[in-house]
C-alpha positions in Angstrom: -10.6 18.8 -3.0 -11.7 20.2 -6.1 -7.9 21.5 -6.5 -6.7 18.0 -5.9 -9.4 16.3 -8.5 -7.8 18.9 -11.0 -4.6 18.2 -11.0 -5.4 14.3 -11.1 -7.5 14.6 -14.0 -4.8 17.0 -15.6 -2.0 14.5 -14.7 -4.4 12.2 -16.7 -4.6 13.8 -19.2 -0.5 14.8 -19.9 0.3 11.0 -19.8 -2.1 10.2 -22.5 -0.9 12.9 -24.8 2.5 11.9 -24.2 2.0 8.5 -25.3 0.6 9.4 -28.2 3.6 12.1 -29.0 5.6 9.4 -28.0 4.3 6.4 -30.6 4.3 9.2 -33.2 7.7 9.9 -32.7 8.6 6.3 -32.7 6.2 5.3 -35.7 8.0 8.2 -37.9 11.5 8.7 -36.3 12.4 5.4 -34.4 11.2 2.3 -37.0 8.3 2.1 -34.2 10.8 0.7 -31.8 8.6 -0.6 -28.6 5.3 0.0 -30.2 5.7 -3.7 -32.6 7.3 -6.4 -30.7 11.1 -6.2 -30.6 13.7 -8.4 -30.7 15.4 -9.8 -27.4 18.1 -9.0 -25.5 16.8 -5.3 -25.6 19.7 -2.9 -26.3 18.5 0.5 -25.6 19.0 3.7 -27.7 18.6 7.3 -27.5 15.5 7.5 -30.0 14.0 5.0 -27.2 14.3 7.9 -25.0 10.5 9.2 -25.4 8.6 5.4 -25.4 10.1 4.6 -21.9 9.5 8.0 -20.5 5.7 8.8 -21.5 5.3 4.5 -20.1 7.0 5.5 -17.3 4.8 8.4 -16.1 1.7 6.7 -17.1 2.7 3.6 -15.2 3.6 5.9 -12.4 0.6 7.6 -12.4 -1.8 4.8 -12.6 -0.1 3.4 -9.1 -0.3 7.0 -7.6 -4.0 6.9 -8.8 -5.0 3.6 -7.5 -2.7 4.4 -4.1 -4.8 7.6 -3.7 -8.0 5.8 -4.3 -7.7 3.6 -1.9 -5.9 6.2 0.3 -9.5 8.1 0.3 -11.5 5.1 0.7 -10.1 3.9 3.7 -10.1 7.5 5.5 -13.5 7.7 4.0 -15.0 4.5 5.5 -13.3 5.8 9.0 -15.2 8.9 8.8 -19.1 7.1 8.1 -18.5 4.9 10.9 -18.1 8.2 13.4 -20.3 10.5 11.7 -22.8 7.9 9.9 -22.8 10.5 6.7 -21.5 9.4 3.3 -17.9 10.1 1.7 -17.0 13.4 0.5 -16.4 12.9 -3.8 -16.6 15.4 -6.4 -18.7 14.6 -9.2 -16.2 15.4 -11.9 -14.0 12.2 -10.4 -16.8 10.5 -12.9 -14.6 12.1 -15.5 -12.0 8.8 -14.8 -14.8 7.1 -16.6 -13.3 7.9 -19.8 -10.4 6.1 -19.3 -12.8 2.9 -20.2 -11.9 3.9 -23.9 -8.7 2.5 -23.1 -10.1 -0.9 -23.5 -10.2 -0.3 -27.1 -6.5 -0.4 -27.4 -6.6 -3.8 -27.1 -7.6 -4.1 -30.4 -4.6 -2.6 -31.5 -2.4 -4.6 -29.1 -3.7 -8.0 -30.2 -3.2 -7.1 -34.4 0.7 -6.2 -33.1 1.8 -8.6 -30.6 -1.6 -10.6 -29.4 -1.6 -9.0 -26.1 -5.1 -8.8 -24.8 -4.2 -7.1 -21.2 -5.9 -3.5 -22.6 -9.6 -5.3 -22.7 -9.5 -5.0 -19.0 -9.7 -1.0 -19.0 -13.3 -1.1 -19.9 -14.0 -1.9 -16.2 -13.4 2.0 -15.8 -16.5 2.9 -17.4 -17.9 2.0 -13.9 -16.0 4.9 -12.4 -18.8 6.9 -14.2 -20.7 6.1 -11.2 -18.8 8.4 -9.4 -20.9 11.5 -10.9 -24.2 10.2 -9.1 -22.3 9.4 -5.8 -20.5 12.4 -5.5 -24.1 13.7 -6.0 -24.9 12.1 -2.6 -21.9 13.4 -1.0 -22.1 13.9 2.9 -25.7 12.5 2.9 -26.7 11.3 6.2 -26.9 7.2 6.3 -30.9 6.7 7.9 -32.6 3.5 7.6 -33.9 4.7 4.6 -30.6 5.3 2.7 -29.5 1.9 4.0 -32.3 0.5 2.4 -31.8 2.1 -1.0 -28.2 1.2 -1.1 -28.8 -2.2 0.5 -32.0 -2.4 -2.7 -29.5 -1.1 -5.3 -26.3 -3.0 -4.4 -28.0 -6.4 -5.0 -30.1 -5.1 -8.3 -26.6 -3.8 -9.6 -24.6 -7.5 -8.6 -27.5 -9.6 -9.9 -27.1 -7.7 -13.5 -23.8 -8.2 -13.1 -23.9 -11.6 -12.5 -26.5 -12.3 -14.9 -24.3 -11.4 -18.2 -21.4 -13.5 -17.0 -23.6 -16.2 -16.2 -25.2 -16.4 -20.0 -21.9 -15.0 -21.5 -19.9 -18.2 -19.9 -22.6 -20.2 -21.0 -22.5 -19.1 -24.3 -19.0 -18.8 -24.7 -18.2 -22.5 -23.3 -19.7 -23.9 -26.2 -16.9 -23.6 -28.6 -15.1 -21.2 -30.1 -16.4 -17.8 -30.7 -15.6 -16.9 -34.4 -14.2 -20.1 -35.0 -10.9 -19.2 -33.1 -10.3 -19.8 -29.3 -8.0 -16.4 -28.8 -11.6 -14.5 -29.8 -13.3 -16.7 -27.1 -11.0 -15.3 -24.4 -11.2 -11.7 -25.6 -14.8 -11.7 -25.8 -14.9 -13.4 -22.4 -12.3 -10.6 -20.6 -14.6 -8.0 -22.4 -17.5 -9.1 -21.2 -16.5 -9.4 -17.6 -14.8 -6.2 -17.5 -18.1 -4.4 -18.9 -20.0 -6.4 -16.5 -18.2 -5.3 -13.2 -18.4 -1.4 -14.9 -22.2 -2.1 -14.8 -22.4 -3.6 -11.6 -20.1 0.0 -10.0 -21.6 2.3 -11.9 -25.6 1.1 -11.9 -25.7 0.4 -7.7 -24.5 4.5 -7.8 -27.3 5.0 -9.8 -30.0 3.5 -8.7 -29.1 4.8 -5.1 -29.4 8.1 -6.2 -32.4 7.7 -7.9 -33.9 6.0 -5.4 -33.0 8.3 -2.7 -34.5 11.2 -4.9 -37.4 9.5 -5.6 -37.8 8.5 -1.8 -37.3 12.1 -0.7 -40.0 13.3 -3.8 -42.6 11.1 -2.3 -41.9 12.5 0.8 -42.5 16.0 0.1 -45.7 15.1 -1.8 -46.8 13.9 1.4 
């Protein structure tokens, strides 16, 4: 396992630093072909050559990534049905957490071709959640645990909620910075941060929780 989260998290990181070697390449040698908007019918060249590979692989990846995920999650599920015991994670998979910083290419996006698509990576700062579960890895599922989880879970959707409820509100009003474009960003921001809060903060408070369950306990 720990093999396997290396290599995904080393995958990771290749595809980003080709991407960037990539739109160097293309800002400096290429006129930054397929970084600014281009001109249709596309007619490819050679100098394209590094763009489409490096989006390739990182399209490529981010299907094997999510096909792996949910790969793990189903055989996961299978196994805390028969053995009543948590899934098996490594911590480090909080790591993918980092690829929330993505979400601030959409500032760079919008400027060049007003593409706003980017915003939605912030949702993967909720994969920092994974640090606490894997934490909890292979933990046997009592009443108590159930109850922790079952406690957290609804604290971590109500806080979700909560900040798209008040952000709608607030946004509905008019427009945000006196232009509707900043309205929608602010509104796919928002949401995106809020389901990262709502995955990352039920981990969280199930592990403390748990621990401070299990302290009491022992002062007992």
């Amino acid at each position: 396992m720990k093999k396997k989260v290396k290599i995904i998290i080393s995958l990771g990181i290749t595809c980003v630093l080709m991407l960037i070697g990539a739109i160097w390449y293309a800002v400096n040698y290429n006129d930054a072909r397929l970084v600014v908007p281009i001109k249709f019918p596309y007619v490819f060249s050679i100098k394209d050559l590094p763009m489409l590979v490096a989006v390739l692989c990182t399209i490529l990846y981010v299907f094997a990534l999510i096909g792996l995920i949910i790969q793990t999650d189903i055989a996961n599920r299978k196994r805390q049905k028969v053995l009543q015991r948590t899934r098996k994670i490594n911590p480090k998979l909080g790591f993918l957490g980092f690829f929330g910083f993505f979400g601030f290419l959409g500032f760079s996006t919008y400027s060049i071709d007003q593409s706003i698509y980017p915003f939605a990576f912030f949702v993967f700062f909720g994969f920092f959640g994974f640090f606490y579960e894997g934490k909890m890895s292979n933990t046997f599922m009592d009443e108590r645990y159930k109850e922790n989880s079952y406690k957290a879970q609804l604290i971590a959707n109500r806080v979700a909620l909560i900040i798209i409820f008040f952000a709608t509100i607030l946004l509905v009003q008019g427009r945000f910075l006196g232009k509707l474009d900043y309205t929608l960003i602010a509104l796919v921001i928002i949401i995106s941060c809020a389901f990262a809060i709502d995955i990352f903060l039920s981990e969280y408070l199930l592990y403390r929780y748990d621990h401070e369950t299990l302290l009491d306990e022992s002062e007992e």
